[in-house]
N, C-alpha and C positions, 0 to 999 in steps of 0.2 A: 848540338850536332844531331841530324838527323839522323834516325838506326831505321836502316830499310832489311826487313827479312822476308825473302820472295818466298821462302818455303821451310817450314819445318815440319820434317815427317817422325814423327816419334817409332822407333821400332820393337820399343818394349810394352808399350802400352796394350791393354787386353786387347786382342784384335788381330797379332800379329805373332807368328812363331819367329822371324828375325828378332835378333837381339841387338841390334843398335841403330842408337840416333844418326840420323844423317842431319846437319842443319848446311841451308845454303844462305850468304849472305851477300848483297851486294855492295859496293864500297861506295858510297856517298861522292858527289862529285866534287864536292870543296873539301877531302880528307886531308892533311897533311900527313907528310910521312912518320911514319909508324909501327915501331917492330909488333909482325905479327901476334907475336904470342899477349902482348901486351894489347890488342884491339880484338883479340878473341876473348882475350880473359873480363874484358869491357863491355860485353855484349852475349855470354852465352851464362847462363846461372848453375852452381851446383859445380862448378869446377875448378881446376887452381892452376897457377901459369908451370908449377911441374908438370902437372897431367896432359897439360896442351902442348910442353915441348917434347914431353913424351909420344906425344899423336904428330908431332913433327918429325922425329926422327923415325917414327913408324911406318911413314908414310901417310899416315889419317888426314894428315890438313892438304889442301889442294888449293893451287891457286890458277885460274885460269886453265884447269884440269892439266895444271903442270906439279910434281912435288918440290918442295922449294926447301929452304935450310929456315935454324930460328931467326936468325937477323935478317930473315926478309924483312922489307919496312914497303907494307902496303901503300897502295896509292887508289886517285879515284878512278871507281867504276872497274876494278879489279871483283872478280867474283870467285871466293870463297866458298871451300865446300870441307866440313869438319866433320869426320864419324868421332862418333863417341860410345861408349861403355855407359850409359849414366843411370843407371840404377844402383840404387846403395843395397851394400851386401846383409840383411837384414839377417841370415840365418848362417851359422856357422857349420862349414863342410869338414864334419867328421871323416876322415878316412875308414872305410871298412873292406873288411875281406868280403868281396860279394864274386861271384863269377860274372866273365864279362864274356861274347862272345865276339872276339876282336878279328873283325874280318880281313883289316891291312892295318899295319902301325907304320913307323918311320920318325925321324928328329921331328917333323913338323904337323903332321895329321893322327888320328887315330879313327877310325871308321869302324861303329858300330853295330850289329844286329841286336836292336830293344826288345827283347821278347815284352808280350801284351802283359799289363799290368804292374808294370813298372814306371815308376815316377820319374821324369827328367831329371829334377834337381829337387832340393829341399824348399821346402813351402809353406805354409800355414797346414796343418793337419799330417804332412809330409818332413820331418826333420831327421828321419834317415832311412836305410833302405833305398837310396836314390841310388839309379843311374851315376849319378855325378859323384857319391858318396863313393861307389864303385872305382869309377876312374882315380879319384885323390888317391887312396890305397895303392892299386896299380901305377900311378905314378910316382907315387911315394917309395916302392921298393926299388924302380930304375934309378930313383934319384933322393935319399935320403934326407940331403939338405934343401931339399925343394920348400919354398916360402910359399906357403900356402893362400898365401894373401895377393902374393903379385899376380898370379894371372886371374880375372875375374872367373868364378865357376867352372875352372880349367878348362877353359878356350872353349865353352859354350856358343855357337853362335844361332844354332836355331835350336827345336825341340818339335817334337811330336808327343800326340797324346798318351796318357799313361794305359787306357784300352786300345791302345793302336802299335801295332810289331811292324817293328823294318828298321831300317839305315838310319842312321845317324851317323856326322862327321864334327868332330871337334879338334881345336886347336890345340899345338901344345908347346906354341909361344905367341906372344904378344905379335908379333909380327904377322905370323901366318890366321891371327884371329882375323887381324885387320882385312890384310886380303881374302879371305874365304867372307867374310859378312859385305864389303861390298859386290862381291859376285854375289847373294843370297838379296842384297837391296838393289842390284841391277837385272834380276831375273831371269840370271845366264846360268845359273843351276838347274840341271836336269834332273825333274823329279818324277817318278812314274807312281803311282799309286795303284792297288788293284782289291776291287769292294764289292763286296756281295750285296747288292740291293734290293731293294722290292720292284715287282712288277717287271715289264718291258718297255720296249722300247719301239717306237716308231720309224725316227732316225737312227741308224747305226752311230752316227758321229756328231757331235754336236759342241756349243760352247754356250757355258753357262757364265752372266754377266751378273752384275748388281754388287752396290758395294756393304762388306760387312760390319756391323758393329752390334754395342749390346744391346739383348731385347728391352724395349722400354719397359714390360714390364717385370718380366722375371731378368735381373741381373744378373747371373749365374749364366746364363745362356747368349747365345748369338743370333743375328738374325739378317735378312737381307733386305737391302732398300734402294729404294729408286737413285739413281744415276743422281748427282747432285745435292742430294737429300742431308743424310749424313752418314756417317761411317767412314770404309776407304775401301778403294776399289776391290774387286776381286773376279778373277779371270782363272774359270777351270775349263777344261778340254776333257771330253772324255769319249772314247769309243767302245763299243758292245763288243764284248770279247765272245760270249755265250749268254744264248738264249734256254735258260730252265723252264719255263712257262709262268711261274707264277714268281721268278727270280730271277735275276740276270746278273751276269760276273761282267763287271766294266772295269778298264783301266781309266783311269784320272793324269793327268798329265800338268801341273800345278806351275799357272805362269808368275802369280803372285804366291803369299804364304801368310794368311790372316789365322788365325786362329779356329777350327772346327771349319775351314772350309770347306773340305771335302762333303763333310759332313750336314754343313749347312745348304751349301748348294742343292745336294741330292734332295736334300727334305723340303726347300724350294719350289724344284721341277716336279715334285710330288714321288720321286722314288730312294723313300730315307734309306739307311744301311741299315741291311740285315741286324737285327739284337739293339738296335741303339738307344738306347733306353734315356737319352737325352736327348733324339729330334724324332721318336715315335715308331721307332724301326724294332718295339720288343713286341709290339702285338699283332696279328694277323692284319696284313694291308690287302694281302691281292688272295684269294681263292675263298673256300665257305666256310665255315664254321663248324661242319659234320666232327663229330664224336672222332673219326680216323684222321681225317686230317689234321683236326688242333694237335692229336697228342703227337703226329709226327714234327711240326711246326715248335712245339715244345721240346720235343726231344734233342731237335736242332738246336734249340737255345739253349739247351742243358750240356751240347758238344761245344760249343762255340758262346762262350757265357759274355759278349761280349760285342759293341760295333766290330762288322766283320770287315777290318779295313787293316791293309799291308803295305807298308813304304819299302815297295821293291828294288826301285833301281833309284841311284845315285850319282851324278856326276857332276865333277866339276872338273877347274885351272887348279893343279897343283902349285899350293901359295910361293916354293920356291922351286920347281923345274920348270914351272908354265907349260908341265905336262897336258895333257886331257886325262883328266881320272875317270873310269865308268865301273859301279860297283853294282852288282846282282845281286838277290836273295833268294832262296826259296819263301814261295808262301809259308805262314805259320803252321803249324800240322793242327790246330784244331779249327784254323779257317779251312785246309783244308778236308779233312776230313768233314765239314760241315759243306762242302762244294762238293764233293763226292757224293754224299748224301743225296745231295737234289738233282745230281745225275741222274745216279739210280732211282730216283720217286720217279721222275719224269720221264726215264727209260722204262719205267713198268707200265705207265700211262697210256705211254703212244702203244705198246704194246696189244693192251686191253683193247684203246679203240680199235685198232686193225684187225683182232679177232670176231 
C-alpha cells in the first residue's frame, strides 16, 4: 500500500516556539476500510494506538476537518489531519515553590507574566528553577493528586525566550492544550512584541520575510534564508513606535512563531535588539565611539543586562467558552527604565543643538 504524506510540520523541532506536531495525511485511493486509530498507528512513528485514541477523543485527529469518534473506519482520499505531543519527556518536572506572577487563571488556561531570565521548562543545563517547575507546585497545591506525568510539561504549548519578559499562556487539561496549540499552529494568536533596537528606521511599517532555521555554521544560533532554501517560513510585522535617534522602540506583531524570530529578523534588516548578546545587539551599532557616549551605551547595558524584548500582549479563543481572550502587560521595569534612559539622552541632544 502506498503512504502518501502531503505535509509534515514538526512543531517541536529547533526553529519553532509551538509545541506540537501537526501531520497531514492523505488516504490512498484503493484503501479499504479501516478503524482510524489503527491506520494512524500504521503510519505515524513514536506513538501507540492509546495515545491516538486519546487525540481522538480530544479532539486532535480530524478527518476531512470534521472530528469523528475511534471506530471511524477511513476510506479513500479522506484527508487526515493529527496534532500530536511527540516529544519524549527527557527531564523530570520537579515541583518547586517559586513565585509566579499569574495574570488570569481558570479550570482550563493559566496566563502568565515571565519576568526576564527565567527558563520555560527544564533542559539540558536547566533542570530546575523553570518556569514550568514553578507551575507543577502551583498546581500541585490546587490539586494534590495531580499525576504529574499525564499532562505533557503542564499544558505547555509554546515558550518564549529565557532573556525575554511577557505573557505566556498554558494549558491545564489535555483538552484545552489541544485547542490553544492549534490556534498557536494556525496563526490566529495574537502576539504583540515590543523591542528596543538599534538604529532607525526609514519605513514606519514594514514586514519582514525569509524563512528561519539553524546557522550552518554556528548551531546554537539561528539564521535567515532565502524563500525555498531551507528552514520554515517566518513572517514578522513590525511598526516604529518611537524614534531615539540612534535607537528606536518598535512593536513586532508575530504572524508565525519560529524560534529567536524577533530577534533574528531584526538582525536581518540590520537593526539587532538592544543588549542581544546573541545577534550583535551588545556592542555600539549606531552612533561614535567618544569616551561619553560608550560609557552611557554601557551603563544602559548594565540597566537592562539583557535582549531588550517584551511579549506584551496576548490573545487568543478561550479552549472552552470560545471567548476572545486579550491579555496586557506592562513593559519589564528594566526595559523600561533602559527606554527612559534614551529618552532623556536624546532629549538633552535636541536640546544642545537648538542652543
Amino acid at each position: 500500500m502506498k503512504k502518501e504524506f502531503d505535509q509534515i510540520e514538526d512543531l517541536r523541532e529547533f526553529g519553532n516556539e509551538e509545541l506540537y506536531e501537526r501531520l497531514t495525511i492523505s488516504v490512498d485511493k484503493g484503501q479499504e476500510p479501516l478503524r482510524i486509530d489503527k491506520f494512524i498507528l500504521n503510519r505515524v512513528v513514536n506513538t501507540s494506538r492509546n495515545k491516538i485514541q486519546q487525540a481522538i477523543d480530544n479532539g486532535m485527529v480530524l478527518v476531512n476537518n470534521q472530528q469523528i469518534k475511534s471506530n471511524y473506519k477511513v476510506k479513500p482520499f479522506d484527508q487526515i489531519i493529527f496534532y500530536s505531543d511527540t516529544e519524549p519527556e527527557t527531564y523530570e518536572i520537579v515541583p518547586e515553590n517559586i513565585p509566579l506572577n499569574i495574570v488570569y487563571e481558570d479550570d482550563h488556561v493559566l496566563v502568565i507574566n515571565k519576568p526576564a531570565g527565567m527558563v520555560v521548562h527544564p533542559g539540558s543545563g536547566n533542570f530546575n528553577g523553570t518556569l514550568i517547575n514553578g507551575v507543577a507546585w502551583h498546581l500541585k497545591q490546587q490539586n494534590p493528586d495531580l499525576d504529574e506525568s499525564k499532562l505533557p510539561r503542564f499544558g505547555m504549548v509554546h515558550r518564549i525566550d529565557k532573556n525575554t519578559s511577557g505573557l505566556i499562556v498554558l494549558a491545564k487539561s489535555e483538552i484545552a492544550a489541544v485547542k490553544l496549540a492549534k490556534q498557536f499552529f494556525d496563526h490566529t494568536v495574537q502576539r504583540k512584541y515590543i523591542a528596543l533596537v538599534w538604529g532607525n528606521f526609514e519605513e514606519k511599517e514594514g514586514t519582514i520575510t525569509g524563512n528561519i532555521a539553524r546557522h550552518q555554521r554556528f548551531r546554537k544560533l539561528m539564521d535567515v534564508y532565502p524563500e525555498g532554501d531551507h528552514g520554515k517560513e517566518a513572517v514578522t510585522h513590525f511598526t516604529v513606535l518611537e524614534d531615539l535617534k540612534y535607537v528606536s522602540i518598535v512593536e513586532c506583531r508575530l504572524e508565525t512563531g519560529r524560534t529567536h524570530q524577533i530577534r533574528v529578523h531584526m538582525q536581518h534588516i540590520g537593526h539587532p535588539l538592544f543588549n542581544d548578546d546573541t545577534y550583535g545587539g551588545d556592542s555600539i551599532v549606531k552612533g561614535t565611539v567618544f569616551s561619553k557616549y560608550k560609557q552611557f551605551v554601557e551603563n544602559c547595558f548594565s540597566i537592562c543586562s539583557r535582549q531588550a524584548l517584551h511579549a506584551k500582549t496576548l490573545g487568543f479563543i478561550h479552549p472552552h467558552t470560545e471567548k476572545e481572550m486579550l491579555f496586557d502587560s506592562e513593559i519589564a521595569a528594566d526595559m523600561q527604565a533602559v527606554i527612559e534612559k534614551w529618552r532623556n539622552y536624546t532629549h538633552n541632544i535636541q536640546l544642545a543643538e537648538r542652543s
